[in-house]
N, C-alpha and C positions, 0 to 999 in steps of 0.2 A: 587843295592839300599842299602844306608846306615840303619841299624836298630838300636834304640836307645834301649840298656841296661839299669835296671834300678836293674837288681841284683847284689848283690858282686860277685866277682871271691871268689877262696880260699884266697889270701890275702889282696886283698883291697877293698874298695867300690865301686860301678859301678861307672863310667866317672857322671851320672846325679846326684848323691846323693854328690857326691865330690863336684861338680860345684855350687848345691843349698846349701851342707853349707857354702862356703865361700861366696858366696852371700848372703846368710843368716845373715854372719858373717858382709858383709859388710855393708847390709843395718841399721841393729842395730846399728853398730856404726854413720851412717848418720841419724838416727833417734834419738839417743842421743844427736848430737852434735847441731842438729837442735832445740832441744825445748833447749837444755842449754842456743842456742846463741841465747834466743829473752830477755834474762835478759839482753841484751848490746842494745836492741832497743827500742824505745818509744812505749810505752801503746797507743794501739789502732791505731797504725803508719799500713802502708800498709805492711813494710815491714816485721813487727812482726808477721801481720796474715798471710804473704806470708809461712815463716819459721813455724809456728804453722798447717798450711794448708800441706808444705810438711811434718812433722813430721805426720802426721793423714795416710799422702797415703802412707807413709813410713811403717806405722803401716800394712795398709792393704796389701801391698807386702810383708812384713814378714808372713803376715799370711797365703796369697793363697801358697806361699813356703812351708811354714812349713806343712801344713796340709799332702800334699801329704808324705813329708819326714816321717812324724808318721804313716800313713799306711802301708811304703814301710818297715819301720823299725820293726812294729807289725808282717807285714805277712812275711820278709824276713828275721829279724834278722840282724847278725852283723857280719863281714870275725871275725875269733879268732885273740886272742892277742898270739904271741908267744913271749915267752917262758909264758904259762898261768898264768895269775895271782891268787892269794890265794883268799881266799874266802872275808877275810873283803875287798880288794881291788876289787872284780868283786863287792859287794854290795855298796860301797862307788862310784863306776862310773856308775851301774845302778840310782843311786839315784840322783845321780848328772845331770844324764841326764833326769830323770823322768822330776828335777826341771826345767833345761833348757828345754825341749819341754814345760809342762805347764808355763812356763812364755812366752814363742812364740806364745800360742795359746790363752790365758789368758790377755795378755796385748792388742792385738790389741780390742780383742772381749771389752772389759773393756773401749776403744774409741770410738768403733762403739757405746755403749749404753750409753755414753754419749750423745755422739751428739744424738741417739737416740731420748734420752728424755729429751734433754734442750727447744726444740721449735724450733731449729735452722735448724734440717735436715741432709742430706748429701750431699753438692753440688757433681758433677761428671764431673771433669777437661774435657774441650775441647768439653764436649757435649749437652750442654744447659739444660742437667736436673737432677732434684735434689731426691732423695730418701725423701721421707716427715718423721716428728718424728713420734713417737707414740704417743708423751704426751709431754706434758712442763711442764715440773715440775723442775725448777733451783734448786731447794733445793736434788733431787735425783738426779742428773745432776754434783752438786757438789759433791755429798756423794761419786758418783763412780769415778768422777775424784781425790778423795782423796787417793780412794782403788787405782786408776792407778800410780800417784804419787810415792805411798810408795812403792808397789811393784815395781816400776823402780829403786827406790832408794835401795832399797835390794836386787835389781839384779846386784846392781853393783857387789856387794861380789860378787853374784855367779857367776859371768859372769869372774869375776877375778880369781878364785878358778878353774875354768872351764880354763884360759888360762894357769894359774900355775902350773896344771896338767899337761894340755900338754906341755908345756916348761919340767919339770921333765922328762915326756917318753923322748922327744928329747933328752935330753945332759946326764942323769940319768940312764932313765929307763931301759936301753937294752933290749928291747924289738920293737914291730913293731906296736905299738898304732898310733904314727904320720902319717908313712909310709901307715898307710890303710889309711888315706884322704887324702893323696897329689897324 
């Protein structure tokens, strides 16, 4: 019987943590690319809410992913970087990473409480039923999809800073930062 690892070794991360960030990695990017592309579809068209609809469950799979990745990361930590890094640099990638978990757990929650509290609900693909709001109130409905907005737009940075980084370790760094997720 196979057992599934969810600890690092000493130098890289276990097989599940490796697999949920780049699927982490990928879905963001499908969830970006999804709400960019409904500015090329007509307002209120089927196929705009289609793309706005997967952008949402996009949302919600980054977040049942992520969530687990911040516990396994809280209670297990992280394989070291060799040759170790200096200190402004281990604080510069802790912080970096702080911000990319809170925007993986921040953005989707920031959806869910829209649709929350628009009046609209949460439909639930493929199963005829729907999560009800709490309230309808468009006017909070709008406020927090402004907050979702701007933070997606400010993660681009980081999201870019974040891939910059790791391009650096690869071709740069000499070190084994990349090496421990692939």
């Amino acid at each position: 019987m196979t057992t599934i690892s969810f600890a690092a070794s000493s130098a890289r991360y276990s097989a599940w943590r490796r697999r949920a960030h780049w699927l982490t990695f990928a879905l963001v990017v499908l969830a970006y690319l999804s709400i960019e592309s409904r500015s090329f579809l007509e307002r209120g068209s089927a196929a705009r809410m289609a793309v706005v609809q997967l952008h949402y469950w996009l949302g919600i799979a980054v977040l049942l992913i992520t969530l687990p990745r911040v516990l396994l990361r809280t209670r297990e930590g992280t394989p070291p970087v060799t040759p170790p890094p200096g200190a402004a640099a281990r604080l510069a990638a802790w912080t970096m990473h702080l911000a990319l978990f809170i925007f993986l757990v921040v953005q989707p929650v920031l959806g869910i409480a829209t649709r929350l509290v628009s009046g609209r609900g949460i439909g639930v693909p493929f199963t005829g039923w729907a999560i009800p709001s709490v309230m309808a109130d468009r006017a909070l409905a709008k406020a927090i999809e402004g907050v979702h907005e701007q933070l997606g737009t400010v993660f681009y940075a980081v999201i870019g800073l974040h891939i910059a980084a790791a391009l650096w370790h690869w071709f740069k760094g000499r070190d084994n930062v990349m090496q421990r997720m692939l």
